[in-house]
C-alpha positions, 0 to 999 in steps of 0.5 A: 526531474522531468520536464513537464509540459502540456503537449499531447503525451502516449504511452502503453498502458499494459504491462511488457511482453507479449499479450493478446492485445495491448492499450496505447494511451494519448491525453493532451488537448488536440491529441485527437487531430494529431492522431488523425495523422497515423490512424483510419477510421474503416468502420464507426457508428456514424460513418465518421472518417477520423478518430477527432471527429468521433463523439466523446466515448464512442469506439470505431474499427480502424487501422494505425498507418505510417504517416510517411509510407501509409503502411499499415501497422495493426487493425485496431479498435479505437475510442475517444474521450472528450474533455472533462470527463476523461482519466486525465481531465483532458481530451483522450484517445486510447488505441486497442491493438495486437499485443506483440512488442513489434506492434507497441513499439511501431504505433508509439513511433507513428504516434512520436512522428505525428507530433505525440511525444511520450509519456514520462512515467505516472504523467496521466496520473499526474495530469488527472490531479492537476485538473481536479480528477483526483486528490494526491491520495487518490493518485497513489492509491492507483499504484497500489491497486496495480501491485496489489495481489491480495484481495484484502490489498485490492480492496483497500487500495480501491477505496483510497483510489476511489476517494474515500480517503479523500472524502473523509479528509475533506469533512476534517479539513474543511472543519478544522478551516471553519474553527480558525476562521473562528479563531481569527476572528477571535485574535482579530478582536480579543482586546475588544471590552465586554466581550469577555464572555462571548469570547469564553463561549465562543472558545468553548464552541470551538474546542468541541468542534476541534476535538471532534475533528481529532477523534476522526483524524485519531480514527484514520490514523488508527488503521494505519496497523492494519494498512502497513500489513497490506502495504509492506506485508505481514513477516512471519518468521520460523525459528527453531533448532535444526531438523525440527520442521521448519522448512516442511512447515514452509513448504506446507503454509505455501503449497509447494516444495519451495525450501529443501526438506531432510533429515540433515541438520542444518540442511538450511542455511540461509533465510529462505522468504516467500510470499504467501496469502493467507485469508487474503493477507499478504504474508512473507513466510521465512524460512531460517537456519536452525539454531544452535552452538555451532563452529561452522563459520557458514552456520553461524551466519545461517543463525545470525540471520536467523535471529534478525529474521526473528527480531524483524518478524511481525510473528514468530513460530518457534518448532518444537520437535517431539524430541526436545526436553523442558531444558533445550526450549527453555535454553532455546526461548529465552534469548529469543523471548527477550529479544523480541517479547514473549507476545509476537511467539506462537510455540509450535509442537512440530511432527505431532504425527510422530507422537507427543513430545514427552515433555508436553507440560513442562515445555508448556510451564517454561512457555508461560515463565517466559511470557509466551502464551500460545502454542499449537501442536501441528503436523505439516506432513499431514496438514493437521492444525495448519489452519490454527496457524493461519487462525493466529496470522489472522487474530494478529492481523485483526489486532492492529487496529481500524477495526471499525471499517476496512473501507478506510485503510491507511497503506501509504508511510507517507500519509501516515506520517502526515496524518500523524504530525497533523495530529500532533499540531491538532493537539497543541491547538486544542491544548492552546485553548484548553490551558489559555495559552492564548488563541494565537498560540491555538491559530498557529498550531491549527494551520500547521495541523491543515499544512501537514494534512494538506501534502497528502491530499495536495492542497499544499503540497509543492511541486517537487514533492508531487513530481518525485510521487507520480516519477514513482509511478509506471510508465501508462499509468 
């Protein structure tokens, strides 16, 4: 683990390689006389001379400087942040500079002589939730708008970022602290004579509230399908004999000719995955090898693949080729159906530009024995019904749940996990109360409920936990 001080750090904020221009970062009270060392003001508002003494928020036109030789490094434009009201809550200094990897690596080592040590990774962030900036949650979320490329993924994690999260969990935090400090009361003067009733009416007030909390935790929690999809991806796997379309299938749904496409069977032999966006829905496409009886050793792992592909898959698209019989889907589906239930199936009746599979209805009456009721007739080669593919990625989608506000989606396990055990404690306490198991019993699970909920927004949760999340993070960030 790092170790952590509170000297002035710097590191670059924009990713690696060349650019235009690039932001050097420096936080840390007193960072803007320190980097009074290695810089020069030439231009300003005010006609200030020194990047310290510029006022908080301004910018000015100015050189990075050799603090040995006084050479010039870069012309750069400089700005200054005053303390609170920065990223990190400390005094700030950012430096716009020429985007060549030279120049970065030169203004760091002014930096690093002018007493400025560099940054460990996620240390702003860690410093922005060490002085109140953000919530725990709030400082992952900034990961995840930095990886995000969706814009359903951007807009999630802008909110947890923003601290929408971080607002709903402090109404069901600090509700959950006004019942036990009811509760307290409650066990402190329980064998208190003649307030038998008062303490019935009192506990009655208090399972109302409680379970009012857990339907808004219950809620969170409930956008968790939805959340993961944007976090890990939605894996749609395309399964089916050989030469039955899945690859030009794949190559159609991502725009190019991403996966070898003739008219050999068993051309592909190996999962092929690319990521893909449908509707603003991340979505990992997998191509897989045909499945079939085979005695090629290569193959036959090609089709082991294929059917943990399928297994793993959030959805699957089973091709069927104009030429397959009622026999071959039936024999073909039912292992695959119940390995992974009928309901993740989407039949797909491929190369419909090549005519109608003979055996249509059949194939449709073997379908539904088997539990899967959707099915689609498409031609990849002439894009026809692809978008009623896309329509069944996104009804999936919209089945997971939280569908009452895409404001407030969970994306991270971690909270998730949390979330849900809190729950659970929330539960016991209520059930205490409900049962009369005894005000104790619900006191006990109620602060277990607020500990497990507290390690996401940071209230509780200890110092090797937040540094291994923010050691997670991107060097800048």
């Amino acid at each position: 683990m790092f170790a952590y001080t509170d000297e002035p750090i710097c590191a670059c904020s924009t990713p690696a390689g060349i650019s235009g221009l690039a932001v050097i970062r420096i936080s840390g009270d007193g960072c803007g006389v320190l980097t009074d060392k290695c810089t020069k003001i030439l231009r300003s508002s005010g006609d200030y001379d020194r990047t310290s003494l510029l006022p908080g928020y301004t910018c000015a036109y100015g050189t990075v400087n050799d603090p040995k030789t006084g050479e010039v490094i870069d012309q750069v434009i400089i700005t200054h942040f005053e303390m609170p009201h920065s990223y990190t809550g400390e005094e700030m200094v950012e430096i716009s500079c020429h985007g060549s990897s030279a120049v970065k690596q030169e203004i760091l080592r002014c930096l690093g002589m002018s007493g400025i040590r560099v940054a460990y990774p996620g240390e702003f962030s860690r410093r922005a939730f060490i002085n109140g900036k953000m919530s725990l949650a709030s400082a992952e979320a900034v990961m995840d708008v930095i990886n995000a490329d969706t814009e359903r993924q951007l807009q999630a994690a802008g909110s947890l970022m923003s601290g929408v999260l971080a607002n709903r969990i402090d109404e069901i935090e600090t509700g959950l602290y006004d019942q036990m400090a009811r509760i307290e009361v409650l066990v402190e003067f329980y064998q208190d004579e003649g307030d038998g009733n008062n303490d019935e009416t009192e506990e009655k007030e208090i399972l109302e509230e409680l379970c009012k909390q857990r339907e808004s935790l219950s809620a969170i929690c409930a956008g968790y399908g939805k959340g993961r999809i944007l976090s890990e991806r939605m894996r749609v796997a395309l399964l089916g004999l050989p030469n039955s379309g899945k690859s030009t299938l794949l190559n159609t749904l991502t725009g190019y000719d991403r996966a070898i496409v003739t008219e050999v069977a068993g051309t592909t032999r190996d999962t092929i995955e690319v990521q893909v966006d449908i509707n603003g829905i991340p979505v990992t496409l997998i191509d897989t090898a045909g499945i079939r009886a085979t005695d090629d050793i290569i193959e036959s792992i090609g089709i082991g693949k294929a059917m943990e592909a399928g297994r793993e898959a959030d959805l699957v698209f089973y091709m069927i080729p104009p030429d397959m019989t009622a026999d071959e889907a039936e024999e073909g589906l039912r292992e695959i159906s119940e390995d992974i239930g009928g309901e993740r199936i989407t039949a797909v009746f491929s190369k419909s530009d090549e005519g109608i599979n003979p055996d249509e209805e059949d194939i449709i009456k073997v379908l539904g024995s088997l539990g899967i009721e959707k099915h689609i007739s498409v031609s990849a080669e002439e894009e026809l019904n692809i978008d009623k593919l896309e329509d069944v990625i996104m009804t999936y989608y919209d089945s997971l749940g939280g569908g009452q506000s895409e404001g407030l989606l969970i994306t991270n396990s971690r909270h998730y996990s949390k979330f849900n055990k809190g729950l659970k404690k929330l539960n016991m306490a209520i059930e205490a109360l409900e049962n009369s198991l005894g005000v104790e019993v619900s006191s006990a699970a109620l602060r277990a409920c607020l500990d497990e909920i507290g390690e996401v927004t940071g209230k509780t949760v200890s110092a090797t936990l937040a540094d291994t999340i923010f050691s997670r993070f991107c060097i800048g960030k």
